[in-house]
TORKOL-4160 file (C-alpha; in steps of 0.2 Angstrom, whole numbers, padded with zeros to 4 digits, m for minus):
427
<pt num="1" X="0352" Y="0381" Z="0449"/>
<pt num="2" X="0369" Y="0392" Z="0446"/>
<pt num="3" X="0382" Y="0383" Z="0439"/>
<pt num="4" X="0400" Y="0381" Z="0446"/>
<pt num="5" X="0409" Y="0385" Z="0430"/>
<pt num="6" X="0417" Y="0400" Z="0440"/>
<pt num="7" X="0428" Y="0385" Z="0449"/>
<pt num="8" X="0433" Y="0378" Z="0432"/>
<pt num="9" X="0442" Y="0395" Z="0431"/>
<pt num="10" X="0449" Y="0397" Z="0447"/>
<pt num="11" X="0455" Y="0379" Z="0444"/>
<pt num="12" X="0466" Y="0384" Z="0429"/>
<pt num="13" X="0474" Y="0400" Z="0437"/>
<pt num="14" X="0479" Y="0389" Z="0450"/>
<pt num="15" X="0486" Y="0377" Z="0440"/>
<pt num="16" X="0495" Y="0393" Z="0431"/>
<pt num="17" X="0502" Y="0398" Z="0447"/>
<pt num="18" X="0507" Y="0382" Z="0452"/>
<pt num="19" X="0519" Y="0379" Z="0435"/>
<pt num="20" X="0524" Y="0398" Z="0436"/>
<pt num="21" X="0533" Y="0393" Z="0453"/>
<pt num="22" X="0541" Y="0375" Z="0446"/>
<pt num="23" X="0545" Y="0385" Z="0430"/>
<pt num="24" X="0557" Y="0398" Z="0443"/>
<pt num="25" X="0562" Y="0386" Z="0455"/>
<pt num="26" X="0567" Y="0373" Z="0443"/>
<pt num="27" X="0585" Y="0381" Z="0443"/>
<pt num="28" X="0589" Y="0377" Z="0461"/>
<pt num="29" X="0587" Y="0356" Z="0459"/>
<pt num="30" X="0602" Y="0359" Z="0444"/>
<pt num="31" X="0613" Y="0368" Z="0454"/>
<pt num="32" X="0627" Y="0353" Z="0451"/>
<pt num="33" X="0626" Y="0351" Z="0434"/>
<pt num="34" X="0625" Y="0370" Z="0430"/>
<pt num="35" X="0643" Y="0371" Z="0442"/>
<pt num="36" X="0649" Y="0357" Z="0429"/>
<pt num="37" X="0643" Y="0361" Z="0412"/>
<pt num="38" X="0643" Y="0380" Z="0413"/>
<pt num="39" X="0657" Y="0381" Z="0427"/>
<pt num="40" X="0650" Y="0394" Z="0438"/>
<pt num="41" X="0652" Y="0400" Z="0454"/>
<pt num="42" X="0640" Y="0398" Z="0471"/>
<pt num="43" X="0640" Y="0418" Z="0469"/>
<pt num="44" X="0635" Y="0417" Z="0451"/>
<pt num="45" X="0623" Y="0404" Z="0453"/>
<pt num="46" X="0617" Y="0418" Z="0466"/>
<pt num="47" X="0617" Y="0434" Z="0452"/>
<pt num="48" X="0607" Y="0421" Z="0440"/>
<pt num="49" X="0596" Y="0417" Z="0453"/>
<pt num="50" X="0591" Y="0435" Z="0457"/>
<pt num="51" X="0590" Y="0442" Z="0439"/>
<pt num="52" X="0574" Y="0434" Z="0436"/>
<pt num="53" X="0567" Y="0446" Z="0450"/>
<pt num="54" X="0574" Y="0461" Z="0440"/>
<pt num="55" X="0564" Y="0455" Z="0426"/>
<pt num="56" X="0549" Y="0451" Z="0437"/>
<pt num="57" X="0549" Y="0468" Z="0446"/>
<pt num="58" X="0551" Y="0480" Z="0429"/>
<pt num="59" X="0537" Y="0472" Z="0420"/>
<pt num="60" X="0527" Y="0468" Z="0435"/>
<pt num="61" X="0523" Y="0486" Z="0436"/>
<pt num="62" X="0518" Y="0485" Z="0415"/>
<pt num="63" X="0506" Y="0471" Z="0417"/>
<pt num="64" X="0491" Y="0481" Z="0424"/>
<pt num="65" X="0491" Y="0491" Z="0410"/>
<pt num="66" X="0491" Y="0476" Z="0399"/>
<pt num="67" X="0479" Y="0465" Z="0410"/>
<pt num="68" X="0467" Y="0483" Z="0407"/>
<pt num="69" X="0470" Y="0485" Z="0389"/>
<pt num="70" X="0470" Y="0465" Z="0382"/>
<pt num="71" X="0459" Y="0458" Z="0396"/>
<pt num="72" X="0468" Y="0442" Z="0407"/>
<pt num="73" X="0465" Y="0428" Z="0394"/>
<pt num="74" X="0477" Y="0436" Z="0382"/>
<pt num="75" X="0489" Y="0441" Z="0394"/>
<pt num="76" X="0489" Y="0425" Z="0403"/>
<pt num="77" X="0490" Y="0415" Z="0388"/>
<pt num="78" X="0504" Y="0423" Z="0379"/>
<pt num="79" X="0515" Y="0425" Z="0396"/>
<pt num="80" X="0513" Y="0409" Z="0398"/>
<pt num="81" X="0519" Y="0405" Z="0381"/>
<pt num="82" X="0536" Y="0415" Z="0383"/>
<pt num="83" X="0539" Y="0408" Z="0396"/>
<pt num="84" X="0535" Y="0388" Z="0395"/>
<pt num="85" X="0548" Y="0394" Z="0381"/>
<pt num="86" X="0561" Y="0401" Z="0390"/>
<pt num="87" X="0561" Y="0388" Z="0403"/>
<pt num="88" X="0563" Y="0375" Z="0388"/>
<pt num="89" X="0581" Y="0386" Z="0382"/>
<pt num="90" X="0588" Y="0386" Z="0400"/>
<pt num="91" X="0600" Y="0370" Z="0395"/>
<pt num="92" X="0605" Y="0379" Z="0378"/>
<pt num="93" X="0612" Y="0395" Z="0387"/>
<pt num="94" X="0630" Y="0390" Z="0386"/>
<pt num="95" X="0637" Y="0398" Z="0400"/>
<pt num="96" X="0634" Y="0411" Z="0414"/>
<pt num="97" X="0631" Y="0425" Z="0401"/>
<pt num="98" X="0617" Y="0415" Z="0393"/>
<pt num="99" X="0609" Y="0409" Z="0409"/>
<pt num="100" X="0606" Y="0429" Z="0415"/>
<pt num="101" X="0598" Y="0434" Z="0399"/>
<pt num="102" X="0587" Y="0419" Z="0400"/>
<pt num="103" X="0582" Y="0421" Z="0418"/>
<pt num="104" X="0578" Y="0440" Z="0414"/>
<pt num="105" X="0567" Y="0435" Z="0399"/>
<pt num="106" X="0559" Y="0421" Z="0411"/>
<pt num="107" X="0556" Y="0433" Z="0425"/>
<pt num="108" X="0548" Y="0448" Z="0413"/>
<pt num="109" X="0538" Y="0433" Z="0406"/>
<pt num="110" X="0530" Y="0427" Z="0422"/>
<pt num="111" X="0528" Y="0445" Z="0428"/>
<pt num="112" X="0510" Y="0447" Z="0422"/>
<pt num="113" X="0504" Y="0429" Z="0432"/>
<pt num="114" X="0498" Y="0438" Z="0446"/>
<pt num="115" X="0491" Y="0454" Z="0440"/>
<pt num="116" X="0481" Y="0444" Z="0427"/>
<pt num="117" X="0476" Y="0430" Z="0441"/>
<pt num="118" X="0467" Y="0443" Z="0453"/>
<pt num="119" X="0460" Y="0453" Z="0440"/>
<pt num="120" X="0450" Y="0436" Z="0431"/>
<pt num="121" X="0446" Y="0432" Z="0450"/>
<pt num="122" X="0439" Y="0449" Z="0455"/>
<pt num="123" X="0427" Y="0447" Z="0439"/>
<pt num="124" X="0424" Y="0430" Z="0440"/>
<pt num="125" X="0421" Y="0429" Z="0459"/>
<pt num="126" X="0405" Y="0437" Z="0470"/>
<pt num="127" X="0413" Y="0445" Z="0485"/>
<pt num="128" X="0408" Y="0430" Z="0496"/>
<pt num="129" X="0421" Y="0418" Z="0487"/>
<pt num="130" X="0434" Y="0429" Z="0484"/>
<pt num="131" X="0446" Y="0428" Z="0500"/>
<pt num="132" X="0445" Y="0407" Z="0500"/>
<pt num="133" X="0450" Y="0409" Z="0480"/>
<pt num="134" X="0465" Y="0422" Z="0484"/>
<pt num="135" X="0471" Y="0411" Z="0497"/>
<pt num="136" X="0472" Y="0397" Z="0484"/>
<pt num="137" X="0481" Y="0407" Z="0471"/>
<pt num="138" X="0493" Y="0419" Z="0482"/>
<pt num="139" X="0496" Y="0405" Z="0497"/>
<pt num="140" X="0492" Y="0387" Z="0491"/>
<pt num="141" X="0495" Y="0387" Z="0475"/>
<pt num="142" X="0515" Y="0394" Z="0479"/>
<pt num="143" X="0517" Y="0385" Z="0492"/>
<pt num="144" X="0511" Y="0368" Z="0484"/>
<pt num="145" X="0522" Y="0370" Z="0468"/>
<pt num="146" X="0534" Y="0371" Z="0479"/>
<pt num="147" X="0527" Y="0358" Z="0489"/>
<pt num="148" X="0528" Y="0345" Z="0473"/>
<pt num="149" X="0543" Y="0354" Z="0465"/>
<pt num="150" X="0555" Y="0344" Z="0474"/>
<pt num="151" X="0550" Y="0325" Z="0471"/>
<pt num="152" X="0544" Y="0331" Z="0454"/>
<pt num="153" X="0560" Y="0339" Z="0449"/>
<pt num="154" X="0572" Y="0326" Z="0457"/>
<pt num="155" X="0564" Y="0313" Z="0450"/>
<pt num="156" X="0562" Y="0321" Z="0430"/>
<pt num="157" X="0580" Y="0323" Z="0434"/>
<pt num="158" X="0581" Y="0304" Z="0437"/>
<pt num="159" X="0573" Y="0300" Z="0423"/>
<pt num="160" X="0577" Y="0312" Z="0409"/>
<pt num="161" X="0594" Y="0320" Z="0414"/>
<pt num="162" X="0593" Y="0339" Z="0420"/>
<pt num="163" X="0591" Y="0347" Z="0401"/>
<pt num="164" X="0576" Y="0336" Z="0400"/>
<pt num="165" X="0569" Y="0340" Z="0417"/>
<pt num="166" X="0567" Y="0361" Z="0410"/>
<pt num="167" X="0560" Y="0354" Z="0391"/>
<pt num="168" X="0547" Y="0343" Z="0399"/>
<pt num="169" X="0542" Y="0356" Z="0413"/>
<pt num="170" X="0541" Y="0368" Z="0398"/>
<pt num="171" X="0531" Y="0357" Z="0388"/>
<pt num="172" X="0518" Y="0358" Z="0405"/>
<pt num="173" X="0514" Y="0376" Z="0401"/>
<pt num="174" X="0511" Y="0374" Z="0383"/>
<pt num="175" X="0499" Y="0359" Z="0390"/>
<pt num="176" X="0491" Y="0372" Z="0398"/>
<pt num="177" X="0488" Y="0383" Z="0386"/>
<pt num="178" X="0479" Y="0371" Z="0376"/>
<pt num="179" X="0467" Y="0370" Z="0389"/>
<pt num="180" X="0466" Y="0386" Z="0393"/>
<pt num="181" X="0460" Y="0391" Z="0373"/>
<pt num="182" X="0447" Y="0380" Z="0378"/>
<pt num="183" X="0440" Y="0384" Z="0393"/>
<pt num="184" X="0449" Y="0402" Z="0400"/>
<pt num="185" X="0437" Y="0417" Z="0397"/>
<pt num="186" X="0441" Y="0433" Z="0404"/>
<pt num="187" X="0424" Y="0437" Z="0412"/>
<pt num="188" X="0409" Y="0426" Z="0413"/>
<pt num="189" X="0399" Y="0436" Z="0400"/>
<pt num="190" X="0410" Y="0427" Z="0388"/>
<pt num="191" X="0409" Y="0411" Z="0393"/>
<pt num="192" X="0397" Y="0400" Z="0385"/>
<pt num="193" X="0397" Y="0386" Z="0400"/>
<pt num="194" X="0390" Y="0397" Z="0412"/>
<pt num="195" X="0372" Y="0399" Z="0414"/>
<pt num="196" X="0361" Y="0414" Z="0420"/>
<pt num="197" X="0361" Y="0412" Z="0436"/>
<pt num="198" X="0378" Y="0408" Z="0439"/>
<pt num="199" X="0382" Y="0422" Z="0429"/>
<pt num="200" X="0367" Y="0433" Z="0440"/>
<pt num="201" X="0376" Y="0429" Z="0455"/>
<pt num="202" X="0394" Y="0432" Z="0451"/>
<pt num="203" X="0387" Y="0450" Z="0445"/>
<pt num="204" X="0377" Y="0454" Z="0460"/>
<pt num="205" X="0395" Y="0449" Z="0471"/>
<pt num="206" X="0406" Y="0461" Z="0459"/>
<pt num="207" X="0399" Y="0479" Z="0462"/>
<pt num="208" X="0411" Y="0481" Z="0477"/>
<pt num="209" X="0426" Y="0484" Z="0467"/>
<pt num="210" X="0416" Y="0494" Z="0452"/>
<pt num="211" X="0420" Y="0512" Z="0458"/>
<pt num="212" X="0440" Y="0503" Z="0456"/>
<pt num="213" X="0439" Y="0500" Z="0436"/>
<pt num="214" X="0439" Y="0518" Z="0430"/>
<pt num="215" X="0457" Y="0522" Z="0425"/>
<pt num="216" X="0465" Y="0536" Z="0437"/>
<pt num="217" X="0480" Y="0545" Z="0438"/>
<pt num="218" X="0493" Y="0540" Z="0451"/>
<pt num="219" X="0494" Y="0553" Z="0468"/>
<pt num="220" X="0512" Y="0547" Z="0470"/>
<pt num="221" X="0514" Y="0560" Z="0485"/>
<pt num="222" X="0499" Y="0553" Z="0495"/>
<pt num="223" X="0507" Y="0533" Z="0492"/>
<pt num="224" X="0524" Y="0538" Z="0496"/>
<pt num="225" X="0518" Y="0547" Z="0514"/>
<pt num="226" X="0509" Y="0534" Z="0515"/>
<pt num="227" X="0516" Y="0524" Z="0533"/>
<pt num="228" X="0506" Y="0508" Z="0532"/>
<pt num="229" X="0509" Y="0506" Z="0515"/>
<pt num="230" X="0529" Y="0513" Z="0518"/>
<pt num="231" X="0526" Y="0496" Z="0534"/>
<pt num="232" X="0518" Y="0484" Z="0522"/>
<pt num="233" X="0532" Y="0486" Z="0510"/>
<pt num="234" X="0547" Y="0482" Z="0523"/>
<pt num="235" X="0536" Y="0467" Z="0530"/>
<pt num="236" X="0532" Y="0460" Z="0512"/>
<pt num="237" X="0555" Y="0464" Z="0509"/>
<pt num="238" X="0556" Y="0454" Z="0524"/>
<pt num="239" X="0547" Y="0438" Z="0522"/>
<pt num="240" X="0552" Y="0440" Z="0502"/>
<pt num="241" X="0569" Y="0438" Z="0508"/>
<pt num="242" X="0567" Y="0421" Z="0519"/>
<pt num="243" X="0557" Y="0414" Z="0503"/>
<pt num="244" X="0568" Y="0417" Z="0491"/>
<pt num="245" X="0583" Y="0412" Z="0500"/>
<pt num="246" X="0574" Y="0397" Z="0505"/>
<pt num="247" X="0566" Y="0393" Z="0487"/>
<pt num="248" X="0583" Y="0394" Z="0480"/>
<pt num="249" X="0595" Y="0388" Z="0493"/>
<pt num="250" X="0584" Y="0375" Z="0501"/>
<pt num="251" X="0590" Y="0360" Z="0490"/>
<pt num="252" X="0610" Y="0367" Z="0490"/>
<pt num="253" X="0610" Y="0369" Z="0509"/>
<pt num="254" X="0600" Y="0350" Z="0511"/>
<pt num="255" X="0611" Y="0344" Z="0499"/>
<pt num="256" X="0630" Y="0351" Z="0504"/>
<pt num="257" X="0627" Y="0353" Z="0522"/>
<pt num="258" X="0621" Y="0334" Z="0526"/>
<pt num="259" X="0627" Y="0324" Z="0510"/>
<pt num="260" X="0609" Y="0320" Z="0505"/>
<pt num="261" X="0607" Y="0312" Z="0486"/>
<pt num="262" X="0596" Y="0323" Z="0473"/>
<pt num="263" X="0582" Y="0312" Z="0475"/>
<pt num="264" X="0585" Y="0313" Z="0494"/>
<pt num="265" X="0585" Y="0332" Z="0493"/>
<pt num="266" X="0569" Y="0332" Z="0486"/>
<pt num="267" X="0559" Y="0321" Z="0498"/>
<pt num="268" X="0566" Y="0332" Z="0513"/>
<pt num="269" X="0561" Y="0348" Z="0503"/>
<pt num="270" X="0543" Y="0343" Z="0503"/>
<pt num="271" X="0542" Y="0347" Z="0522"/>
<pt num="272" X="0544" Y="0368" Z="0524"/>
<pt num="273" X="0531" Y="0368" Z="0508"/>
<pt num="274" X="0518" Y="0358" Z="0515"/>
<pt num="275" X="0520" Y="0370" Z="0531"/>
<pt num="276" X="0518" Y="0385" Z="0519"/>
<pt num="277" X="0500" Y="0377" Z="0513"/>
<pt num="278" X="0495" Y="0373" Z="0530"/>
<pt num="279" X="0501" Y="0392" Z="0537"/>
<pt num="280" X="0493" Y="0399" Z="0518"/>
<pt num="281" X="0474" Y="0392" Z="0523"/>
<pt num="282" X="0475" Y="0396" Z="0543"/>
<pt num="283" X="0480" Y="0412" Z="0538"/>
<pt num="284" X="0466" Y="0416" Z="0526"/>
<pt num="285" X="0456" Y="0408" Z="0537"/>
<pt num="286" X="0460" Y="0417" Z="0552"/>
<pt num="287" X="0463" Y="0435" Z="0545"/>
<pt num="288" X="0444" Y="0436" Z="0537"/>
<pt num="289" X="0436" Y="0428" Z="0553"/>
<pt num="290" X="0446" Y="0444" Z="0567"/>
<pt num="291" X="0442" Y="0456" Z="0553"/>
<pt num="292" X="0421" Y="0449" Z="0555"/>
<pt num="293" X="0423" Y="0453" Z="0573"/>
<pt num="294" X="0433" Y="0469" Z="0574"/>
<pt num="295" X="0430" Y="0476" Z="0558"/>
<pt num="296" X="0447" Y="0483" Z="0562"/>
<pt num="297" X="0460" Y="0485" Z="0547"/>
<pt num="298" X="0473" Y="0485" Z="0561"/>
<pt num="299" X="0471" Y="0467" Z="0565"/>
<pt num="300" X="0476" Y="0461" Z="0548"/>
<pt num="301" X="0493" Y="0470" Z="0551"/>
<pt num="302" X="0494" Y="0462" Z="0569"/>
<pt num="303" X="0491" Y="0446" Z="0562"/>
<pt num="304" X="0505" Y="0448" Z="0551"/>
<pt num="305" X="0515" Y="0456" Z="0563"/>
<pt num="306" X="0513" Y="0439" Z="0571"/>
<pt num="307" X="0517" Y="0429" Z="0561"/>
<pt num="308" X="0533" Y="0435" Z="0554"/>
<pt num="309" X="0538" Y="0436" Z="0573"/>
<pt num="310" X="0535" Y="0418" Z="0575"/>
<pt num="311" X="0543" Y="0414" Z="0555"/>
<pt num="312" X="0560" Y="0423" Z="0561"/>
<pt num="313" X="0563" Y="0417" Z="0579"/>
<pt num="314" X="0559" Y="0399" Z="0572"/>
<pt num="315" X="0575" Y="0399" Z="0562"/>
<pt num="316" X="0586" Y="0401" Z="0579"/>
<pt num="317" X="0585" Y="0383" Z="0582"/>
<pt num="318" X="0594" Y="0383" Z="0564"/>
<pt num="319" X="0609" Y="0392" Z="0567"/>
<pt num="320" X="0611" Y="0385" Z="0586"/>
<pt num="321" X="0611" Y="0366" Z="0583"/>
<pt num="322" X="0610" Y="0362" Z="0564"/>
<pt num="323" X="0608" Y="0344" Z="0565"/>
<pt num="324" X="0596" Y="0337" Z="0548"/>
<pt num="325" X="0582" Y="0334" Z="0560"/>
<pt num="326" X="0581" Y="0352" Z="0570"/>
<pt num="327" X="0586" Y="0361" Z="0551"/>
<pt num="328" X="0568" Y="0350" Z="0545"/>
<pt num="329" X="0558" Y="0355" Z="0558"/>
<pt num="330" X="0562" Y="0374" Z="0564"/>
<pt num="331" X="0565" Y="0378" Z="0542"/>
<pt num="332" X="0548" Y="0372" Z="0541"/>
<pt num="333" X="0538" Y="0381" Z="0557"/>
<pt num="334" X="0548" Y="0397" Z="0549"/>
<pt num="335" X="0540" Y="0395" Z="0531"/>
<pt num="336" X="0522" Y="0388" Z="0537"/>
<pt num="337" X="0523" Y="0404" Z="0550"/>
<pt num="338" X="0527" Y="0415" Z="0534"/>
<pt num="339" X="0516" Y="0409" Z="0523"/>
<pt num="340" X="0501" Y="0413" Z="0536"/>
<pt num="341" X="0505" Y="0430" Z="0528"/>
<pt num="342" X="0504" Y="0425" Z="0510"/>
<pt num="343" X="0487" Y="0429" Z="0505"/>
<pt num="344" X="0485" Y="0447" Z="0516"/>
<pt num="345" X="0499" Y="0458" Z="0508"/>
<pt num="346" X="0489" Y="0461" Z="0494"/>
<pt num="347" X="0472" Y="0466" Z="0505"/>
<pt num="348" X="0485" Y="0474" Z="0520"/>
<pt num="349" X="0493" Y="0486" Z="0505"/>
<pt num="350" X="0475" Y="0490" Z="0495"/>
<pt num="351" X="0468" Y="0493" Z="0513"/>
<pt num="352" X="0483" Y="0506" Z="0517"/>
<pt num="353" X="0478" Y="0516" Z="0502"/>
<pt num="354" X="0462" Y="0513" Z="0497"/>
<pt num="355" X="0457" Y="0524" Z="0484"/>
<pt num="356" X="0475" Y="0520" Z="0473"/>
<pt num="357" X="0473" Y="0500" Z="0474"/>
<pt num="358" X="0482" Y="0494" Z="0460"/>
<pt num="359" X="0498" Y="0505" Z="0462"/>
<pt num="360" X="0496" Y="0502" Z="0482"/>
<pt num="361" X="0498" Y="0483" Z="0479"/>
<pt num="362" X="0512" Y="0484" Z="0464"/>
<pt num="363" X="0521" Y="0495" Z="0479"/>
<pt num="364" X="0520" Y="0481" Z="0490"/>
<pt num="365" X="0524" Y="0468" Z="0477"/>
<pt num="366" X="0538" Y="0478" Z="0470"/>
<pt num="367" X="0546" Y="0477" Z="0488"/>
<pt num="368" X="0544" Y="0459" Z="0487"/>
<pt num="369" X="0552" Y="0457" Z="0472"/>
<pt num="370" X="0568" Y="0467" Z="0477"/>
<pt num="371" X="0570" Y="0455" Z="0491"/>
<pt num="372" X="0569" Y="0441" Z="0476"/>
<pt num="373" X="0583" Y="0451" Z="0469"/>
<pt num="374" X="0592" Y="0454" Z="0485"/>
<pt num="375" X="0591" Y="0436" Z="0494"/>
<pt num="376" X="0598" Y="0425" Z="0481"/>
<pt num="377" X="0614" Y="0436" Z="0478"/>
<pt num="378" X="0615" Y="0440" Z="0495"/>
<pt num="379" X="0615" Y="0419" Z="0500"/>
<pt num="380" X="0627" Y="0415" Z="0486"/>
<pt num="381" X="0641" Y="0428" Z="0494"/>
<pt num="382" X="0639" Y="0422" Z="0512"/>
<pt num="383" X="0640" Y="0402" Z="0506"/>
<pt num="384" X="0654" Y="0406" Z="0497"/>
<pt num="385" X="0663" Y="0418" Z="0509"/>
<pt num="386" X="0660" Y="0407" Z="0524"/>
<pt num="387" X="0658" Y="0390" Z="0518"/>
<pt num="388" X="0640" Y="0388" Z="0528"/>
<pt num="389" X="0622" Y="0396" Z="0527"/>
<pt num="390" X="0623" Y="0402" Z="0547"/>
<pt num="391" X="0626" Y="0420" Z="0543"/>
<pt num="392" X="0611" Y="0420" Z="0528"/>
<pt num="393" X="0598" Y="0411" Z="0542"/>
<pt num="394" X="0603" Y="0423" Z="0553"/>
<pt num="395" X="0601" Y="0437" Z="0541"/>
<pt num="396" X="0581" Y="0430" Z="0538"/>
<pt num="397" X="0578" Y="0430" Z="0557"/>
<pt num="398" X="0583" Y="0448" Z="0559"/>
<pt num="399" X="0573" Y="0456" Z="0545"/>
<pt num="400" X="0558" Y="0446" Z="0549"/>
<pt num="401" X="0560" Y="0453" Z="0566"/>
<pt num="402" X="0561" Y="0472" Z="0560"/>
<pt num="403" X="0547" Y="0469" Z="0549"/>
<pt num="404" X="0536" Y="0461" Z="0564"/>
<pt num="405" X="0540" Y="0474" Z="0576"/>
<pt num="406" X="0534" Y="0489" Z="0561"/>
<pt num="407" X="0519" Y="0480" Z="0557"/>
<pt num="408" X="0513" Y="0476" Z="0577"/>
<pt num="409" X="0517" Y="0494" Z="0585"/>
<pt num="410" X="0521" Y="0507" Z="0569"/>
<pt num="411" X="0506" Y="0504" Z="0561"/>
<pt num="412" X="0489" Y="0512" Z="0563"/>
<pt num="413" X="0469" Y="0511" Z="0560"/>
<pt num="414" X="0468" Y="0520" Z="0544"/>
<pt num="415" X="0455" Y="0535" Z="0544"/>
<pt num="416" X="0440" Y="0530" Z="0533"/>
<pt num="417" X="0432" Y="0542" Z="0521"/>
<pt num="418" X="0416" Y="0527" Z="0518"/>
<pt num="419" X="0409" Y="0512" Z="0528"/>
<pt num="420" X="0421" Y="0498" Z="0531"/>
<pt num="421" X="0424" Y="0482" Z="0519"/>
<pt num="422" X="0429" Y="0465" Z="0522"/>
<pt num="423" X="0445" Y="0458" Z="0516"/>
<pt num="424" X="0436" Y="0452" Z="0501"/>
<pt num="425" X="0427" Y="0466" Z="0497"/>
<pt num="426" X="0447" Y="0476" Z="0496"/>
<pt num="427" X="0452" Y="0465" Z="0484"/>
């Protein structure tokens, strides 16, 4: 009988993943004391905010390479080393110079996360198993550090004051890494827990994306005419945007809009994130089970398309009557509807261009990242400007509306050169 070692490491990149996103978000629940001790502006908290995404998006395009060369283990162990550290400095920065260089180093440091987490799926996993496990690590796992982010954070701050909030959080990753010198092995060739037949059976699932390992050079003409890819892009900007915005300004708006406590803020914050785990799972769920029936790479866009539809006319409830109640309620049908896209843009953008997957999905990504650069900045002006978040909600709706209305009637079945795969098999 095969073992299940394979879930031990699935297990660990979740956790990753999960204090990856605690690590980032931790800024937003010290938004007070940073106005205080570093005196800053809601626009610079904003810049602050969206430097970690410039960091994110330069290296995120470096990782690959690095993944290839050193394999995920290193990778992942030494990322997560920086940037347990650099989370651990954020209370030393001594003002708003200090806190950009630091979020920079933070967001090149958790660049190679994701790279390195579906590369150690796709050779741990057979085919069969890998669109559940990319729907933990791309959808659940976000969503639910975000999920616990809030009650955890709040209540560290409680405890141990905001500085001590960051060194404990950065003492979680260097927990991990403990763990993961123990029981984290690239491949399962390498791992002396898993048996033969577990080890025959993830094999036998991995052939599909062999014909992907042999480094190529990058057709940069045939990914830049490339008009799902070009679609895919936009829709990951737009639901980037309302993720960000929200993962940043969720506890300042909760917070300065209804007079809520810290501790407050972060029991109401665990609403939209627990949508985003529900909408993560349906939509794995549900774009896997179309594709089965219509074998139709259209479908995963219409899903999509969908979705985002539904994410940005849920917010116009927000902007109409904001009372604490309709703000809970409507924020979280727009995340949970958003998050039903979480696990797909990776599948969506390989499946545009299939013969390029790696620089199709870091084109994708890098769209999201810009909206993690954009969003933050762009929600810091209008607070300040206008005094409210109206005119950023309103900004979310829109572009998840443009990006719904590309991916449901600007997008087509792509022509196939070979039979079709599933959405695990694209990954």
């Amino acid at each position: 009988m095969p073992t299940r070692f394979r879930w031990v490491t699935i297990g660990l990149i979740v956790a990753l993943i999960v204090i990856n996103y605690i690590d980032r978000s931790a800024i937003s629940y010290a938004v007070t004391p940073f106005k205080t001790e570093f005196g800053i502006t809601d626009t610079q908290y904003g810049v602050v905010s969206s430097v970690f995404s410039i960091g994110y998006a330069v290296f995120a395009f470096l990782s690959g390479p690095l993944v290839d060369r050193f394999g995920p283990r290193k990778v992942l162990i030494t990322a997560v080393g920086l940037f347990s550290l650099t989370t651990a400095l954020v209370p030393l920065a001594g003002g708003f110079v200090g806190l950009l260089l630091i979020r920079i180093v933070l967001g090149a440091a958790e660049a190679p996360a994701f790279p390195a987490a579906t590369r150690t799926a796709g050779r741990w996993l057979p085919a069969a198993e890998r669109g559940f496990a990319l729907a933990l690590i791309g959808g659940v796992a976000v969503s639910g550090s975000l999920l616990i982010a809030g009650p955890l954070l709040t209540q560290l701050i409680g405890a141990v004051g905001w500085r001590g909030m960051f060194w404990v959080i950065g003492g979680l990753g260097l927990l991990w890494i403990v763990v993961a010198i123990g029981l984290l092995r690239s491949a399962p060739e390498d791992a002396p827990q898993v048996n033969d037949a577990e080890r025959a059976l993830i094999l036998a699932g991995r052939e599909a994306e062999v014909s992907h390992e042999a480094p190529t050079g990058t057709d940069w003409g045939a990914i830049l005419r490339n008009r799902n890819l070009w679609i895919c892009a936009i829709g990951y900007f737009s639901w980037g945007f309302m993720f960000w915005g929200f993962m940043y300004w969720l506890p300042q708006f909760l917070s300065t809009s209804y007079g809520l406590s810290i501790k407050a803020v972060g029991a109401f914050s665990i609403a939209p994130w627990a949508a985003g785990v529900v909408g993560a799972l349906v939509g794995g769920f549900l774009v896997d089970r179309v594709y089965r029936r219509t074998r139709s790479v259209r479908s995963r866009y219409t899903i999509m398309g969908v979705a985002l539809l539904c994410s940005g006319a849920s917010l116009i409830p927000v902007f109409l009557d904001p009372t604490l109640t309709v703000a809970l309620i409507f924020i979280s049908c727009g995340v949970g509807f958003g998050f039903v896209t979480g696990g797909i843009w990776w599948v969506a953008s390989i499946d545009a261009e299939p013969n390029q997957p790696g620089t199709a999905a870091g084109f994708a990504d890098a769209a999201f990242a810009i909206s993690g650069v954009i969003a933050p900045v762009a929600m810091g002006a209008i607070v300040q400007s206008t005094g409210t978040f109206t005119s950023g909600f309103v900004t979310m709706s829109v572009l998840a509306l443009i990006g719904a209305l590309l991916m449901l009637f600007a997008t087509k079945e792509p022509e196939r050169t070979a039979a079709p795969r599933s959405a695990t098999e694209s990954v």
